[in-house]
N, C-alpha and C positions, 0 to 999 in steps of 0.2 A: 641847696637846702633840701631835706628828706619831706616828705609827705606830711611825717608825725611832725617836725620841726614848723612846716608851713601852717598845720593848726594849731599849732600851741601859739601864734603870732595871731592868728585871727581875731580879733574884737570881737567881743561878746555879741553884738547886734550892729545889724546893718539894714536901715531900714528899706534902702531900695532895692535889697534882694528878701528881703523877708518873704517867706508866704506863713502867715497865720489861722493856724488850726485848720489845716488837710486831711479829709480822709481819705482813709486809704486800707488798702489789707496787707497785712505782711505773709509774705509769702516763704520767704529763707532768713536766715540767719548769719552772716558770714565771719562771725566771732564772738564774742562777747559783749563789744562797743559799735557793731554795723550789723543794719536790717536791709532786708533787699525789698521794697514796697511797691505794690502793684494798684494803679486808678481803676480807675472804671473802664467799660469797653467803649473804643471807638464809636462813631456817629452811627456806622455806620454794622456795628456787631464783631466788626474786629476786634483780635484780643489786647486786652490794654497792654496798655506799656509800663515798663519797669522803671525803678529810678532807686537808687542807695540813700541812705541814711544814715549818717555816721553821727553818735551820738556825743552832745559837745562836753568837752572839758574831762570825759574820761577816756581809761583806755584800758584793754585786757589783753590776755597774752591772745597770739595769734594761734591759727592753725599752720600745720605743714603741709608740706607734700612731696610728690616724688623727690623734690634737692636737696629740701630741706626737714628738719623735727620738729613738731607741735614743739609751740615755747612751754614750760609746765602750764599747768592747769587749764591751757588752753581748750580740751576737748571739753571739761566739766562745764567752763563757762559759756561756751556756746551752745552746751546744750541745755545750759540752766534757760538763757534767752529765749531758744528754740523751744521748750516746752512751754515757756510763758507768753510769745509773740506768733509763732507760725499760725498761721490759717485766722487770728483775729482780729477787727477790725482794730483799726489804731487811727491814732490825729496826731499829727505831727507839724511841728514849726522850724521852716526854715530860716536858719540866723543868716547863712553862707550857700552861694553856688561852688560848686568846685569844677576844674574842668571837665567838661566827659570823655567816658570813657566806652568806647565799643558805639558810638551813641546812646550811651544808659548816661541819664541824668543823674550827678549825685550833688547831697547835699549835705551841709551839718547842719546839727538842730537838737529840735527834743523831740520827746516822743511818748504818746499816753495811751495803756490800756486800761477799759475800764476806769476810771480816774487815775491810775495810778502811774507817777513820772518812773519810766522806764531806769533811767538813768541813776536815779534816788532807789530803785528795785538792788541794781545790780551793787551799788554800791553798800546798801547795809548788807547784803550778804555776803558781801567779799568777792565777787565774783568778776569786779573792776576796779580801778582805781583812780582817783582825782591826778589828774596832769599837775605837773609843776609850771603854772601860771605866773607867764611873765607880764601882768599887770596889778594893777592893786584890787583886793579879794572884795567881791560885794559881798552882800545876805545871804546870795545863791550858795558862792563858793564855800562862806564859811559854815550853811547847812550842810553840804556834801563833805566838808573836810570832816566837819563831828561825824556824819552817820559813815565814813571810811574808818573813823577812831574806834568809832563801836565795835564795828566786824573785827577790828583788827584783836581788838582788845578781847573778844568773844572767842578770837582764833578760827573765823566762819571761814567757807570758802578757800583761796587762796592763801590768807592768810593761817593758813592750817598747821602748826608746827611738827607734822609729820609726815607733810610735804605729799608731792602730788603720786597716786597710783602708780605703780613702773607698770607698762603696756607698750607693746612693739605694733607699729601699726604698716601693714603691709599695701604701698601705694601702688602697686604693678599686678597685674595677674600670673597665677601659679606657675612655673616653669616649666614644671607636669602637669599639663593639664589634664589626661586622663587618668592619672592617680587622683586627682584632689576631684573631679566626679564619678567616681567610682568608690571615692569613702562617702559623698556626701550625698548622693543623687539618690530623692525624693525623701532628704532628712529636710524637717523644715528649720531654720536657722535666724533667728533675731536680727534687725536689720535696718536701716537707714537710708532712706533714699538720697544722696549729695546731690547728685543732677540728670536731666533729664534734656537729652538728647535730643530725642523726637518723641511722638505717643507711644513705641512702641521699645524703646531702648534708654536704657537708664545706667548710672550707676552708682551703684550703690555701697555700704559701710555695713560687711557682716561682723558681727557681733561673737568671735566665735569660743567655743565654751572653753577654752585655756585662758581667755580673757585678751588675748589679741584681737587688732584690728586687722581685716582684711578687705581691701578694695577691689571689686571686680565690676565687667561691664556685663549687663545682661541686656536680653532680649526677650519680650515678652513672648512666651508660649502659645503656640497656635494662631499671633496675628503678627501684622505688620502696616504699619501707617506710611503716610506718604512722607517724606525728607524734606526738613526744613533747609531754605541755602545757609550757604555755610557761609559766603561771602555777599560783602554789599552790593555788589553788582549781579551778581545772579538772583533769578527768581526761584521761589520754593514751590513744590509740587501743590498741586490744587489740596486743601486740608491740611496740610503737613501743619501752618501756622497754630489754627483751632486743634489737631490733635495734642500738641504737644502743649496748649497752654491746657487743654483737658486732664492729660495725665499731669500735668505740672501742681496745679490746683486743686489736688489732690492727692496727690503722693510725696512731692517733695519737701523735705526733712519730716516727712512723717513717720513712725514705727513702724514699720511691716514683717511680713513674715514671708524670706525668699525659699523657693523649693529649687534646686538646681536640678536638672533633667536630662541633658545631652550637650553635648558638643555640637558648633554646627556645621554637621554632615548634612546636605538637604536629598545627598541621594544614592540607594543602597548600587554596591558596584559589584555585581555577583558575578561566580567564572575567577575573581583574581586568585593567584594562589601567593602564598607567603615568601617570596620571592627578593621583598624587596622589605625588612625589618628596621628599617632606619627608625628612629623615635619620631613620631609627627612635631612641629614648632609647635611654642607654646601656641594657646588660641587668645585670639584678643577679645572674646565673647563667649559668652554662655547663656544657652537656653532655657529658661525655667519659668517660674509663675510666682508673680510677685501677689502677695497678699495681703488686704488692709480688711481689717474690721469690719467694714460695709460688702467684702467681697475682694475678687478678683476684678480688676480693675480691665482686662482683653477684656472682657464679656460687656463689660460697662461702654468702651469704646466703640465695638462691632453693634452693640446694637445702636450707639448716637451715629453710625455711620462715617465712624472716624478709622475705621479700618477694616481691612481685609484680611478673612480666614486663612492661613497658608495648611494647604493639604499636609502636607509631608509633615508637619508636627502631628497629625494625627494618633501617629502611634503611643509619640509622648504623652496623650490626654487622654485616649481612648477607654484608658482604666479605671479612671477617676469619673466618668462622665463627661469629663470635659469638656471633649468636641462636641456633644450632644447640645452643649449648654452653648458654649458657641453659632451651631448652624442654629437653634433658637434664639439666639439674638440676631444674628443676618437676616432670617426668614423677617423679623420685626423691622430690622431696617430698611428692608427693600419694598415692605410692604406701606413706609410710612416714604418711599424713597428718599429716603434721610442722605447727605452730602454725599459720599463718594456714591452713594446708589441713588442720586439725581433722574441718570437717565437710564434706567436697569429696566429692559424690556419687561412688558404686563407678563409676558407670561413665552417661555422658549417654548421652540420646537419639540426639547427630549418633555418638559412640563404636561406638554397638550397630552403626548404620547401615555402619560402616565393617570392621566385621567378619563382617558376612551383607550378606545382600540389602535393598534398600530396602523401608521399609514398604507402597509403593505396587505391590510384587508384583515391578519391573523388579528387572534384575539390577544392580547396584550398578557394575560395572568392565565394559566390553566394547569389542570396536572394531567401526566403521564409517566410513560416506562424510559428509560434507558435503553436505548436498543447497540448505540455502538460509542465507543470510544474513537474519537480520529486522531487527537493529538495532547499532547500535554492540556491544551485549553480549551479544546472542541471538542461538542459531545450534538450526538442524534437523540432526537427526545420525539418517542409515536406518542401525540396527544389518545386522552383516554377516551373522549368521545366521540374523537372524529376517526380514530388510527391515524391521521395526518401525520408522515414525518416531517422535525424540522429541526435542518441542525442548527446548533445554538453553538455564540462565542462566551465563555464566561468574560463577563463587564469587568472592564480596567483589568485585567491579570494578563501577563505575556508568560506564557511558559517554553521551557527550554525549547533548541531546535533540534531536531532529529540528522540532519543535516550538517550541522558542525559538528567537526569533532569533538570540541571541549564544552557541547553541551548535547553529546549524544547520550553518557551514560545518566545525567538525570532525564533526558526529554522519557528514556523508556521506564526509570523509575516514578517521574508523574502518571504516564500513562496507564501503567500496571496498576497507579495507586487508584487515579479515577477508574478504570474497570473495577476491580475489589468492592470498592465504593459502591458505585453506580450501576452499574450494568444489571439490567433485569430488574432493579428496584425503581418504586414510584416516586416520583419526582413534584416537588410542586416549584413552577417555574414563572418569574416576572422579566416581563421584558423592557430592559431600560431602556433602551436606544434602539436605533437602527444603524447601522454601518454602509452608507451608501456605495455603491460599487464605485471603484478605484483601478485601472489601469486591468491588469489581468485577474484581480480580486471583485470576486462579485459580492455582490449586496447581502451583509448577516449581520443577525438578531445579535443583538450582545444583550446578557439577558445573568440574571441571579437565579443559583438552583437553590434550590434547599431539600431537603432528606433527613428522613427518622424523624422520630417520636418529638426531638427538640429542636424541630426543624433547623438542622446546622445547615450553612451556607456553604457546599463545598469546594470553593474558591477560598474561600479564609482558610481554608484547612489544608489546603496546597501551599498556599503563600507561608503559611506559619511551621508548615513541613518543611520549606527551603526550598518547594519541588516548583514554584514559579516567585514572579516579581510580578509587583503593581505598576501600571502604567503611572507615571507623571504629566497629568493634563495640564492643558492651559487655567488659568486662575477663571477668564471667563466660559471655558469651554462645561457646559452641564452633561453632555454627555458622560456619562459616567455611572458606576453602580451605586445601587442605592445603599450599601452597604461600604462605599469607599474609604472609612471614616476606622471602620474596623478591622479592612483588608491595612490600610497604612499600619493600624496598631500589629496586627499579624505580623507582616513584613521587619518591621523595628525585633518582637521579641526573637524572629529567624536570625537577624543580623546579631542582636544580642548574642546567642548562643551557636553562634556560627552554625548553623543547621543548614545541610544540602548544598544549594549554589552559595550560599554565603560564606562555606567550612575553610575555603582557599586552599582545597584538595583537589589534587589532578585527578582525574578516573582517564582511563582510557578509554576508548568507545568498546562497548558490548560486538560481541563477534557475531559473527553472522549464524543460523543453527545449522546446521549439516543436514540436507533435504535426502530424507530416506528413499523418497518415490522418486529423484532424477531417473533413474535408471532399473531397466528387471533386476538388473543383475547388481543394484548396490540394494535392494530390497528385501531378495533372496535370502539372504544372510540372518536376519533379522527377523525374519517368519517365525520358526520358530521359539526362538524365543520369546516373543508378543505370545506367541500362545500358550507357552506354561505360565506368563504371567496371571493370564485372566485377563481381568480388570484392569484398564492402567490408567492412571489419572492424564489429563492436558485442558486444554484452553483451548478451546476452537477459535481459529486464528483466522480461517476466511472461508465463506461459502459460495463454492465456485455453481451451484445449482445446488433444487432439492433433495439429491441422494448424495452431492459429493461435497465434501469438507477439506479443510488445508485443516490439519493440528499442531499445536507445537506442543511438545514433551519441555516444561521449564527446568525439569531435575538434571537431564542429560544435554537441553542445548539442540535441539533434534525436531525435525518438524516430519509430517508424512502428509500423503493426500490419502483418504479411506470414503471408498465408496460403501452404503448400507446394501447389503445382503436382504432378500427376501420380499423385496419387492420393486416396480415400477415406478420409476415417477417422470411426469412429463418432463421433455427437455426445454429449456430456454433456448431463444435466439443467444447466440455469441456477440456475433455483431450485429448493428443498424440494419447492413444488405441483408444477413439471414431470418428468416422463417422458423421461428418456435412454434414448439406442439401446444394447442390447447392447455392452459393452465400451467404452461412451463413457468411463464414467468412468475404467476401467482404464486408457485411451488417452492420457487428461489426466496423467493421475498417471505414467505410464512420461514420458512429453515434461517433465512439470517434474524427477522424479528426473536425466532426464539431459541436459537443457539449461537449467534455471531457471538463470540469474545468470553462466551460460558466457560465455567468449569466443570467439564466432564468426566465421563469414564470411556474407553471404548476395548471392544474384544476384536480380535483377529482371528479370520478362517483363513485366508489364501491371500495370491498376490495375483491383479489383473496383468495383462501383457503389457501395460505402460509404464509396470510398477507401483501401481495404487495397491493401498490393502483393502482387502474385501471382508467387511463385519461387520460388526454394532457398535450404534453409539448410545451412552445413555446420561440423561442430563438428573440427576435426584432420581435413580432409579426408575426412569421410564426410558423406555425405548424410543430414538429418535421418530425410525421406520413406522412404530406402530403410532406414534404422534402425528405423523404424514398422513398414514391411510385412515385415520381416524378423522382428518379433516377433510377428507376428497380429495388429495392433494398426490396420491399414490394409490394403485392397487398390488395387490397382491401376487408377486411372482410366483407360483406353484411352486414347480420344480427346484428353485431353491429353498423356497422357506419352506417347505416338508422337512427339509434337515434341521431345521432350530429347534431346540429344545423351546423357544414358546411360541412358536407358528400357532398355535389356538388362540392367541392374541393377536395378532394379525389378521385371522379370519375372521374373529367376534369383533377387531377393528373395521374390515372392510366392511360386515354387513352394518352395523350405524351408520358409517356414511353412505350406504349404498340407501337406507331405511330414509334417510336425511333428504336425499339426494345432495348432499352435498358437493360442489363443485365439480369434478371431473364425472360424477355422478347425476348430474342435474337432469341430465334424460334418461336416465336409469327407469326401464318398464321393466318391474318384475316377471309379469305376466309371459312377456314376449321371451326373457329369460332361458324361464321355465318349459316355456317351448320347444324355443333353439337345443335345451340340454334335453328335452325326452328323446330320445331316439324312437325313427318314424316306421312302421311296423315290419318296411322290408328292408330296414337296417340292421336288423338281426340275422339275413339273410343273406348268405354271400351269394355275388355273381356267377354265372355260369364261366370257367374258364374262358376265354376269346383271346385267341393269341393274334398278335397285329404284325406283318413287317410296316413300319413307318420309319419318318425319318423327319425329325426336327428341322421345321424352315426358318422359325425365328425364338425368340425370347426376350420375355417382358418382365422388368423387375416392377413396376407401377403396382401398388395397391400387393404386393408379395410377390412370388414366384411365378407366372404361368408363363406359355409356350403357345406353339402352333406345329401341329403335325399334319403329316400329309400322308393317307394311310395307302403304301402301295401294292406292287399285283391287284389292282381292281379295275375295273372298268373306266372308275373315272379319270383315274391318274394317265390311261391309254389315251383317254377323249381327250385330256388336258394337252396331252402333247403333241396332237393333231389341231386342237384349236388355237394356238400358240401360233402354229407356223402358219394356219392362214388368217389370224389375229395381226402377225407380224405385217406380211402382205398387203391386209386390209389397210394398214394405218400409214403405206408409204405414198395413198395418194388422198385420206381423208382430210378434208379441212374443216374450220371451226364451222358448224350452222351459223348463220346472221342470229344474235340477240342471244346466244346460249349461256345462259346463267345457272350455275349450279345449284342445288338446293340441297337439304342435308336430308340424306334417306336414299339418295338416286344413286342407281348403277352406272358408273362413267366408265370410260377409257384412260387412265394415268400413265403420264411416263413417266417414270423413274429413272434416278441420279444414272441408271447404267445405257441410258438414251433407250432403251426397250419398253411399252408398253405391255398393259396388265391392266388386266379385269379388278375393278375399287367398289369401292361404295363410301359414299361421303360421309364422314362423321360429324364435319360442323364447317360451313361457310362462312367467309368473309366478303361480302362485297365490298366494304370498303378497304380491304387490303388487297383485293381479287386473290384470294389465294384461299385453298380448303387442306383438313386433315382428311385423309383418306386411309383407310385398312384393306390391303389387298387382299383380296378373298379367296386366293387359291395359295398362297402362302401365309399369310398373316400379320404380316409386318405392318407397321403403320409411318406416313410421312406426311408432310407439309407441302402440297403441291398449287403451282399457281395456273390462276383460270387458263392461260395459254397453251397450256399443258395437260389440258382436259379436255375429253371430247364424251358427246352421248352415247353409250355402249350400244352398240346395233344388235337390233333383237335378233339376227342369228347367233349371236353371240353369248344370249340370254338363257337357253335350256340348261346348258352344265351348269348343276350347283356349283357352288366356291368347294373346293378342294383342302381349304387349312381348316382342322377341327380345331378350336379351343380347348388346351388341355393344364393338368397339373400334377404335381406328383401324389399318391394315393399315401397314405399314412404320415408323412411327415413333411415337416415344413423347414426353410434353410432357418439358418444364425438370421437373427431381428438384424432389420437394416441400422440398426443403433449399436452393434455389438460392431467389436474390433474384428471381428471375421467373418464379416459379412462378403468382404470382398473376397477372401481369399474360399469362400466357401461356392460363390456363385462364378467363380472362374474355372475353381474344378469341374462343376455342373456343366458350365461348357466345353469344357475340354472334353469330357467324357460322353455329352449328348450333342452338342450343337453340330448339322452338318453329315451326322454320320447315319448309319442305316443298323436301328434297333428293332427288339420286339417289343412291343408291348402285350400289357395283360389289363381289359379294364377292369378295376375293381368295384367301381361306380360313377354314376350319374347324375349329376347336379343338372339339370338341364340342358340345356348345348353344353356344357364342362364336362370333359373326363376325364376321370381320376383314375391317373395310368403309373402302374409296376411295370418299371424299365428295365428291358435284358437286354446285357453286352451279347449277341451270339459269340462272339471271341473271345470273350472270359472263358478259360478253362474250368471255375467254379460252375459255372452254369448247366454247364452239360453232367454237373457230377450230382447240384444241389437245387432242389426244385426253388426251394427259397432264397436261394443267391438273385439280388435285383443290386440295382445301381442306385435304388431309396435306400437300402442296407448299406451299400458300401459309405453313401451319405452319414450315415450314423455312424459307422465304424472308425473312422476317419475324425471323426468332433466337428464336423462340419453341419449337421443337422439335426432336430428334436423330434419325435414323435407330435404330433399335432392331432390332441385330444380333444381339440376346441370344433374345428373344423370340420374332424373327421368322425364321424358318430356312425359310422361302420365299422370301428374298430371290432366290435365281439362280435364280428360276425367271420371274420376271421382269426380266433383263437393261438393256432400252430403259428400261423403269420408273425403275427403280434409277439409270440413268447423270441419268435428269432428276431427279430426287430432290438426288442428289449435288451438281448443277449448283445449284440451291438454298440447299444451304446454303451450298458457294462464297461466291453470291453475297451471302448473310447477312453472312459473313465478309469482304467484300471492303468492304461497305458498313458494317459495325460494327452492323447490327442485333441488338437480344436481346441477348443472351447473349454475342454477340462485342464488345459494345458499346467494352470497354475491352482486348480481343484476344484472340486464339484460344483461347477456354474456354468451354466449355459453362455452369460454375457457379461456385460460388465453394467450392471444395472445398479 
């Protein structure tokens, strides 16, 4: 027996299953002649329970589905019902139990809204029809058989003699599912809720404008509820039960308005290339925002605490407001700790962080410059009021690696992109998070930049370039940027229009640039050309200290190292074990804060001997050099920057910081100066000729150039050689005095590394290492000798003065201990003086110092030219400078001087030394 057959046998009334005049709410509709009716909630707030209604003695046509076709008129009439029953309260009489079904209780009966008998509704309009009753008709039946007569006879409803709408109604989801959202996605579309899944997934009856029916499963946009069980023996996720009677109880068969939005993809795959063009299967869901009259129903959920935000739609809503309206219902429900946000901590770690200061002691919001680019998502940021650098991670963004190949050529088009950007512009910077150190990654800020007038976020603007992706955090994790919400909308429109990593274009990795400074000789080539260019534009690429730069040329692919021309600047330490000059390292650090990663220009004079170019840099028309010496950070090389065309810029730079005293300047006495530069009255005086036989016993590069002579045919040098031999004597039967302790200043007896003793005098004692520096006084040398080794000089031993004069060369000074020829300049000076038997000429007298013009006798120039010395040949050669500074007797010798000058000339003329690669002294 059929279903229908078993009720048309039912007797009208049964009193022991009667239930009389129940209320109830009707919640669905499931045809024409059945309501689905919902009680009250449980004892205990749970959501009530369902039960069926089959209304007696009539019947209407049925709905279909995927197997089978709506019978006619079936869709009109259920939704005649549907608009007259859903959502209002109704009383209903049970005549019949029938069996259950799912556990849903059903029943037939009657059923009234408002007064009015449902059943007596449907039938004057046609829209059911009285069963063929196999008992004899009461009052009731023969009321219902006349008001079926009426409609019929009216032609209402089904009885309509021009029969039901033709409409194809589609029960499965589209085949192509990215064609059918790609016509439809964010058209809104008339609509029907049939059923409802959980609180967050429904499906629904679009309405669509050819007048078809189309069935799909959606998911609501931006959230998701907890899962009801599917089966009787499994349990449903804590809320899942209240979420779904929440959306049920208000959406279901009610009108709405669906917006379709995306496919679900939850997460972008960048780097793929197109490789692999198979069609995706259809999808068994779609993402979108269902709409009812009162609202969006997600927003209604998240704030009763019936669901959770899902990131990754962000981008889906981002445009509309959406998420905004979203995380303002969360913020509401966590703060009421509404059901799933029961136990939602008072307040996280990233929270606190966002209300004070960071844990790391830094101030959480501040502005500053840009100073460096590190990487696709790392950037250096000098605060403005502290200069504090600190490098910052941009929050939630991963950008490409430099390191892989299939994500080399975007990592350096991010990076170029954040220089452009960023670099030297002010910054105003929030710090969301901290990133606690992790294995060999140490501890950084992850932090939102923003820049310009409309303060843009420059992390959205990478991510929506295609030039990074956003991280995908945990649902509970808040770490995260404060702007998450619009980096996900960024990422989605990238994906959209395949922009950057998202395009599924191979690039191959960017080549390396061809380093002009490896070598002299690949440098060489290239000189002049750099020089007729002028001007050439690049990117300062890296600041290896304050005069020298790495550049890279982006037009030709080419990098050089260019040292600034025209002045000084202290060196930095290299390494940890090395010793930097005063202000070196301040020096480095001023040149990368305000030219690391710049766009400059620079000119070319020369090429140093390592192959660096030697010129100008200029950043908007200023000079790097004269940026330096205008901070204290460089002074002024003469003899180069005489050749610049704007050396008065440099000078009128050195005197402000000198005015300043800034930095390298900070003990700057003008006074003292002006002194040292007057020349002292009998410096305009030259010496009386004094020719010397001497002969070089040592040499000392400490503090510059000086020596030790020993001036011979004189007396003392005869007495020396007489005291020696009974010095020698003396010392092969002296022993230590009891308690002889050195002191610094005293005449001792030293023996030296060659087991011979010599007349010392102590320069600085160690008792506690027992060992002293001594300077032997009749040659000059100095060593490290220990107390054992020492004895008290015997006052016969005392009359003869010490024998070594302190000396230096008169006019000129070697290559700076910082030039590349320093060594090869003071090894000729030995070759040529150390050991041998010269003349000298004093020219002057600094105190015990004499400034001595040195003659080869064996030069054949010498005997021919009075002014042939071995200072000259120094010059001649590129191995030494005239020293203007030192030597303030220069006009007192005139002739001297003019053949001196003629020397270096000729150094210069010839590319000797120092001028090798053109008119510079060093490589400064």
């Amino acid at each position: 027996m059929s279903f229908r057959s078993f009720l048309l046998h039912l007797p009208l009334k049964s009193a022991e299953h009667r239930l009389s005049n129940v209320g109830a709410l009707c919640t669905a509709v499931i045809s024409g002649d059945t309501l689905v009716l919902r009680g009250p909630p449980g004892p205990h707030g749970q959501p009530p329970k369902e039960r069926i209604l089959h209304l007696a003695d009539v019947a209407a046509a049925r709905m279909g589905n995927a197997t089978r076709e709506d019978e006619p008129w079936a869709f009109e009439s259920r939704d005649f019902l549907r608009a007259m029953a859903v959502g209002k309260p109704i009383s209903f009489t049970s005549t019949h139990s029938l069996p259950p079904n799912d556990d849903i209780t059903r029943d037939v009966g009657t059923a009234e809204i408002g007064g009015l008998d449902v059943a007596s509704e449907m039938l004057k309009t046609g829209w059911a029809k009285v069963k063929d009753l196999k008992r004899e008709p009461t009052e009731d039946d023969t009321r219902k058989r006349e008001l079926e007569a009426g409609a019929k006879a009216a032609g209402k409803g089904s009885w309509n003699p021009h029969g039901p709408q033709a409409r194809t109604v589609h029960h499965t989801m589209p085949q192509d599912s990215q064609v059918f959202v790609s016509e439809w996605k964010g058209k809104p579309i008339d609509a029907l809720v049939e059923h409802v899944r959980d609180g967050s997934t429904l499906r629904v009856r679009l309405f669509m404008p050819d007048g078809e029916h189309r069935m799909i499963n959606i998911a609501l946009a931006g959230v998701r509820c907890a899962r009801p069980s599917s089966k009787s023996d499994e349990q449903s996720e804590p809320w899942a039960e209240e979420a779904k009677f929440f959306t049920e109880s208000r959406l279901l068969q009610r009108p709405v308005r669906v917006v379709i939005l995306s496919l679900p993809s939850s997460t972008a795959t960048p780097f793929q290339t197109g490789a692999n063009n198979a069609p995706p299967p259809p999808a068994s869901i779609f993402i979108g925002s269902v709409l009812h009259p009162a609202g969006n129903v997600a927003e209604h959920l998240v704030a009763a605490g019936l669901a959770r935000i899902v990131d990754w739609h962000a981008g889906m809503l981002a445009s509309g407001g959406g998420m905004e309206r979203l995380r303002a219902a969360e913020k509401v429900a966590k703060e009421k700790r509404a059901c799933l946000y029961a136990n939602a901590p008072a307040a996280s770690a990233p929270n606190m962080i966002k209300t004070s200061g960071s844990p790391n002691g830094n101030s959480r919001s501040f502005e500053g410059a840009v100073i460096r680019v590190w990487s696709a998502d790392q950037i250096s940021v000098a605060e403005k009021e502290s200069g504090k650098e600190r490098r910052l991670q941009l929050s939630s963004t991963r950008g490409p690696k430099l390191s892989d190949p299939k994500q080399a050529f975007y990592a350096q088009e991010a990076r170029e992109f954040l220089r452009k950007r960023l670099i030297g512009k002010n910054v105003r910077v929030t710090v969301d998070f901290i990133r606690p150190r992790e294995g060999e990654f140490e501890e950084r800020e992850c932090a939102t930049v923003r820049y310009g007038g409309q303060n843009q976020n420059i992390a959205e603007q990478l991510v929506e370039k295609g030039l990074a992706s956003v991280v995908r955090h945990r649902r509970d994790d808040e770490d995260r940027s404060s702007d998450y919400d619009k980096l996900m909308a960024a990422e989605q429109a990238a994906v959209a229009d395949a922009r950057g990593i998202h395009s599924g274009k191979d690039h191959p990795p960017p080549k390396q640039p061809l380093n002009l400074s490896e070598t002299t000789a690949r440098a060489n080539p290239f000189l002049n050309g750099f020089k007729r260019q002028g001007k050439i534009p690049a990117v300062v690429d890296y600041v290896a200290s304050g005069s020298r730069f790495k550049l890279y040329l982006p037009k030709d692919n080419q990098s050089l190292t260019l040292v600034l021309s025209g002045i000084r600047v202290p060196r930095a330490a290299r390494t940890a074990s090395e010793k930097g000059e005063p202000f070196g390292t301040e020096a480095a650090e001023f040149a990368t804060r305000r030219f690391m990663q710049r766009d400059v220009e620079f000119e070319v004079e020369s090429v140093d001997k390592s192959g660096g170019f030697i010129g100008a840099l200029w950043l908007k028309n200023e000079s790097a050099a004269v940026s330096l010496v205008r901070e204290g950070y460089g002074s002024v090389h003469a003899f180069s920057a005489d050749t610049l065309s704007w050396a008065r810029q440099l000078y009128d730079a050195e005197a402000e910081a000198k005015q300043a005293r800034c930095n390298i300047w900070q003990d700057y006495d003008e006074n003292a100066e002006n002194i040292a530069q007057a020349p002292a009255e009998d410096d305009t005086t030259p010496m009386k000729p004094e020719y010397l036989d001497v002969i070089i016993s040592d040499v000392r590069t400490k503090n510059g150039l000086n020596f030790s002579v020993q001036i011979l045919n004189t007396e003392g040098v005869a007495s020396l050689e007489k005291l020696m031999r009974d010095f020698s004597l003396h010392h092969k039967s002296a022993a230590v005095p009891p308690g002889f302790t050195p002191t610094n200043g005293d005449l001792v007896s030293a023996k030296f590394s060659d087991g011979s003793w010599y007349r010392a005098k102590i320069r600085r004692a160690s008792p506690i290492k027992k060992e002293a520096e001594v300077t032997f006084i009749d040659y000059g040398n100095q060593d490290t000798v220990k107390f054992s080794n020492l004895r008290p000089l015997d006052p016969k031993f005392r009359s003869l003065p010490g024998q070594a004069h302190d000396a230096r060369l008169s006019f000129v000074k070697l290559a700076d201990p910082d030039s590349d020829y320093y060594q090869e300049a003071l090894e000729r000076f030995r070759s040529l003086c150390e050991g041998r038997k010269l003349i000298a000429n004093i020219d002057h007298k600094e105190g015990n110092l004499l400034h001595l013009r040195l003659i080869d006798p064996a030069d054949p120039a010498a005997t021919q030219d009075l002014l042939a010395c071995i200072n000259a040949d120094l010059l001649r050669e590129g191995l030494a400078s005239i020293d203007r500074k030192n030597c303030r007797y220069l006009t007192a010798y005139p002739q001297l001087v003019k053949h001196l000058q003629e020397s270096v000339l000729g150094a210069k003329r010839d590319r000797f030394g120092m001028f090798e690669f053109g008119d510079v002294e060093e490589d400064e």
